[in-house]
C-alpha positions in Angstrom: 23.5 -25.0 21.8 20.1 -23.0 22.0 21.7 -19.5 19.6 21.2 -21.6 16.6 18.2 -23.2 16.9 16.9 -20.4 18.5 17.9 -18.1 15.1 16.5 -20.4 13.3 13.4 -19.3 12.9 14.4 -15.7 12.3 16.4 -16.8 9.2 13.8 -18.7 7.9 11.7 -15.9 8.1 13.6 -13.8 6.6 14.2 -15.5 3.6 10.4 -16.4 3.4 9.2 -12.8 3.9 11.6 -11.6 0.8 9.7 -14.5 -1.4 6.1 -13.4 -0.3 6.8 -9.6 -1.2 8.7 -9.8 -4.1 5.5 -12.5 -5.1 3.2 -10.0 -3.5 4.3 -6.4 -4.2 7.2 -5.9 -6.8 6.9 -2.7 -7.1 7.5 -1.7 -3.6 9.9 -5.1 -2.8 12.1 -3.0 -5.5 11.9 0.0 -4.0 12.9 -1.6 -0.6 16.1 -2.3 -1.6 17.2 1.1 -1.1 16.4 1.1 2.4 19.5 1.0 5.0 20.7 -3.1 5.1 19.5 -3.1 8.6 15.6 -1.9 7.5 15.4 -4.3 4.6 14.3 -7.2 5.7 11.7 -5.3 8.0 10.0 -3.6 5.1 9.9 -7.5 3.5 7.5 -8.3 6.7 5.3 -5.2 6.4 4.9 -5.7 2.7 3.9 -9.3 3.4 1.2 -7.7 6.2 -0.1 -5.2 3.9 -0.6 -7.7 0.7 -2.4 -10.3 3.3 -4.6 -6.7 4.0 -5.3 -6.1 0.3 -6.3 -9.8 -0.4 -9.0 -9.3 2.6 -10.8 -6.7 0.5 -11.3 -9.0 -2.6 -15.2 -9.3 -3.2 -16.0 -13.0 -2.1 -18.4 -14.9 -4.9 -20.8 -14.6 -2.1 -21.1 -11.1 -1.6 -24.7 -10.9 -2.1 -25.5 -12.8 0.9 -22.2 -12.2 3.2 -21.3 -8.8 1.9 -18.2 -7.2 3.7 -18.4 -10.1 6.4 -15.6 -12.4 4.6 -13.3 -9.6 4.6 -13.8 -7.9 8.0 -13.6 -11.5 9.6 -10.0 -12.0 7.9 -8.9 -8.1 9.4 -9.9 -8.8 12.7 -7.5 -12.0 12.5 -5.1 -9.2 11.8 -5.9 -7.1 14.5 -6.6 -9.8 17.0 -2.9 -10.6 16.1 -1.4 -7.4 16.9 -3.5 -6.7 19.9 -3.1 -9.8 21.5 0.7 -10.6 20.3 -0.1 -14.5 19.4 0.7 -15.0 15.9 -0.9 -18.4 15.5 1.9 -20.2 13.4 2.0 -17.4 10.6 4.7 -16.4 9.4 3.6 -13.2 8.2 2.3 -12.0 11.4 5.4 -13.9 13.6 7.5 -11.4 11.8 5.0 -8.5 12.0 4.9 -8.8 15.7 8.8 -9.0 16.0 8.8 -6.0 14.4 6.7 -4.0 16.9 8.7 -5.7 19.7 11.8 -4.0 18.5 9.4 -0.8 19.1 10.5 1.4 16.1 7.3 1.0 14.0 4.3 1.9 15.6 1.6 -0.1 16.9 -1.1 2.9 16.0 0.4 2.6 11.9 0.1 -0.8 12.2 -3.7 -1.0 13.1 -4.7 2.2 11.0 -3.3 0.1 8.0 -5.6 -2.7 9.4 -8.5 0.0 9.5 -8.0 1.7 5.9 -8.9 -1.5 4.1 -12.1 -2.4 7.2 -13.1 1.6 5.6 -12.5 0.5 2.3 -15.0 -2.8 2.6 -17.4 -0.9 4.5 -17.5 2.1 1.7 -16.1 5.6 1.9 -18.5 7.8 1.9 -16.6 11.2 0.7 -13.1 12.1 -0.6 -12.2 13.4 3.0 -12.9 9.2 4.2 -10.7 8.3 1.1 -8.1 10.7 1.6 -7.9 9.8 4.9 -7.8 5.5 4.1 -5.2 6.4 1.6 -2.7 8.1 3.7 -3.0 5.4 6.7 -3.0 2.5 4.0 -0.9 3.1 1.6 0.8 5.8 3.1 1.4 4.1 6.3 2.9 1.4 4.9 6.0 3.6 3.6 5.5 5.6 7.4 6.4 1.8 9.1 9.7 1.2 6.9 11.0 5.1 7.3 10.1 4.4 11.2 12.3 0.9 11.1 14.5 2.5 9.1 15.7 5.2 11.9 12.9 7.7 11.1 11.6 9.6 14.1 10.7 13.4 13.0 7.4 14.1 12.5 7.4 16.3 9.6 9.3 13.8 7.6 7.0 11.0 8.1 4.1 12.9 6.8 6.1 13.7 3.7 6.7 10.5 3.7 2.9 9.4 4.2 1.8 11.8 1.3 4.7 10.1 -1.4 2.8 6.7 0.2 -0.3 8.3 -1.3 0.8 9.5 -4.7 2.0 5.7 -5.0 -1.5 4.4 -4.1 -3.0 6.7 -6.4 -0.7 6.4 -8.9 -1.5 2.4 -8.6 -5.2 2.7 -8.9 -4.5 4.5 -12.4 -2.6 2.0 -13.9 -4.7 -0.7 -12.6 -8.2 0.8 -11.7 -9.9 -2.1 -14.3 -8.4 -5.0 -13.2 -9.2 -3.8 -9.3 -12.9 -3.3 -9.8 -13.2 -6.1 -12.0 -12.1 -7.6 -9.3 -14.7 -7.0 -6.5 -12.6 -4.2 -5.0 -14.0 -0.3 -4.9 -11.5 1.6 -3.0 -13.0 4.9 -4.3 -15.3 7.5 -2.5 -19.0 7.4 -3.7 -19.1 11.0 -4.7 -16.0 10.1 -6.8 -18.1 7.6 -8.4 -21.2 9.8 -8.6 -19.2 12.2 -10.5 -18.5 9.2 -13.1 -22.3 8.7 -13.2 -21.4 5.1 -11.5 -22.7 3.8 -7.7 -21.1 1.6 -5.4 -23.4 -1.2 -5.7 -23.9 -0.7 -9.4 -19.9 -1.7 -9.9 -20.8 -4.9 -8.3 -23.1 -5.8 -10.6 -21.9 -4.1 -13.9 -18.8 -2.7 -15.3 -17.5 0.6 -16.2 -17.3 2.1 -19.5 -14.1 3.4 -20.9 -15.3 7.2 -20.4 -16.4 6.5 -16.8 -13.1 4.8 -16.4 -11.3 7.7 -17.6 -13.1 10.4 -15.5 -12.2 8.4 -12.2 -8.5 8.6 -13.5 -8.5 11.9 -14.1 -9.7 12.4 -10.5 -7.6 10.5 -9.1 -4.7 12.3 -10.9 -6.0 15.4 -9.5 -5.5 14.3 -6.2 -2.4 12.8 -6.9 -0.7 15.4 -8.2 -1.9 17.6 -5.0 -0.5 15.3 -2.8 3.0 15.3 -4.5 3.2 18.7 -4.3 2.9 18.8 -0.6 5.3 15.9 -0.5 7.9 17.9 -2.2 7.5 20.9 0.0 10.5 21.9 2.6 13.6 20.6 0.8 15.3 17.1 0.7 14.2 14.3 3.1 16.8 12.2 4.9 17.9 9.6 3.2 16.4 6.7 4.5 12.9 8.9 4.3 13.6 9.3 0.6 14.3 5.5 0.3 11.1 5.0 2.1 9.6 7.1 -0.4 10.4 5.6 -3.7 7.4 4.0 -4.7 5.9 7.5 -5.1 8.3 7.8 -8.2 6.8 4.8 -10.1 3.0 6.2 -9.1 4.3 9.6 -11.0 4.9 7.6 -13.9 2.2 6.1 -13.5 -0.1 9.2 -13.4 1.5 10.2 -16.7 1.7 6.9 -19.0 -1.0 7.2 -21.4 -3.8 4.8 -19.5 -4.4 1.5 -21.5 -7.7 0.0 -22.2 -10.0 -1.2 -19.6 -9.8 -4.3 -21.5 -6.0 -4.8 -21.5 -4.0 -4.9 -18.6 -1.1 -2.4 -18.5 2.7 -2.9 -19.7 4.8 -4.6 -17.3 7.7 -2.6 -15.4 10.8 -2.5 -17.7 14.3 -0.9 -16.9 12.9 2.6 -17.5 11.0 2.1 -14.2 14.1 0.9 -12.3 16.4 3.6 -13.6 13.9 6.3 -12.4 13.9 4.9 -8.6 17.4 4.6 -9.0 17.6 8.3 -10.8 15.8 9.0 -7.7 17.9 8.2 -5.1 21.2 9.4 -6.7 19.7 13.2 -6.8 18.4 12.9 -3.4 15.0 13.9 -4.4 11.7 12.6 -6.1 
């Protein structure tokens, strides 16, 4: 009598985590479904975690009196969470912590994706700061499905990490406007320096087009660096490469001609999908 009610929950879950990230994260909830079956619904979860991580960096209205405060207090919910294993009637974090019960992901991923976006609110001072948030943030992410999905080698997972970066970077070109327009500033101050543009300054003001365009360019630059290094030492297992997908729609991303700050960029269309897909098939990205 207790196996169904007791499994319950777990469906339920399951079904609600798919919602959230294809809701959340379409781009990566896509890419997700070339995991193995038995990773997929696990990399649902961990999208879900990482968008409730994203939303915490948001600028609050209030940010000239509270600052980072708003943000920091709703990651140390998250961490709390994982450190203390209650997940306080969340979904979200009931399946994020059933996850690191099974034991493949990582508890250490988990709370450096936690700490990329606490760097992020409290400014990165340098590209090595950034380089380094990148890789556990978005990186990570990508590092926790190849783990669920049977990933154990080292080298692999830091292939794996750096394809996680190219897809962050490859992100904050297509949609650098809308993210600083929208409080966010996950970019080093001497990147912004460079643009002749201040941390502080971006709260208060907006960017022209040219400034605009020299950040993306940077952030090309490093994109392009990481990518190689990603491709270096042949093909990846399989389930690596499927944990590595989203790195294929941040190349395109990199090279699309970049839209107008003012307009937001073109919405995925089956080109997108056929180059994951193309992806897989050849074994490489």
């Amino acid at each position: 009598m207790t196996g169904p009610m007791d499994a319950s929950p777990v469906a339920h879950d399951g079904v609600s985590m798919l919602h959230a990230a294809r809701a959340a994260d379409p781009d990566r909830f896509f890419c997700a479904l070339f995991l193995p079956a038995a990773a997929r619904a696990a990399a649902m979860a961990l999208i879900a975690f990482n968008h409730e991580c994203v939303r915490a960096v948001a600028t609050p209205a209030s940010w000239a009196v509270a600052g980072p405060m708003a943000g920091l207090i709703r990651l140390q919910w998250w961490r709390d969470v994982v450190e203390s294993g209650n997940a306080q009637r969340h979904e979200t974090a009931r399946a994020l912590l059933g996850l690191l019960a099974r034991g493949r992901v990582r508890r250490d991923t988990v709370e450096a994706i936690i700490t990329a976006r606490e760097d992020e609110l409290d400014g990165l001072p340098d590209r090595e700061h950034w380089q380094a948030a990148m890789l556990a943030g978005a990186g990570g992410l990508q590092v926790a499905m190849a783990m669920e999905a049977g990933i154990d080698d080292g080298p692999a997972l830091e292939r794996v990490r750096l394809y996680g970066g190219v897809y962050g970077v490859g992100a904050l070109v297509r949609y650098l406007p809308a993210v600083l327009a929208a409080g966010r500033c996950p970019l080093p101050d001497d990147m912004l320096a460079g643009a002749n543009l201040t941390r502080e300054g971006l709260r208060t003001g907006q960017a022209a087009p040219g400034q605009i365009a020299a950040l993306r360019g940077e952030l090309r630059q490093q994109g392009q660096a990481w990518l190689a290094q990603a491709r270096a030492g042949g093909r990846l297992p399989r389930p690596a490469l499927a944990a590595s997908l989203p790195a294929v729609l941040g190349l395109r991303d990199m090279k699309a001609r970049a839209t107008p700050a003012a307009s937001p960029p073109p919405a995925r269309g089956v080109g997108d999908r056929l180059a994951v897909m193309a992806a897989m098939v050849r074994g490489r990205i």
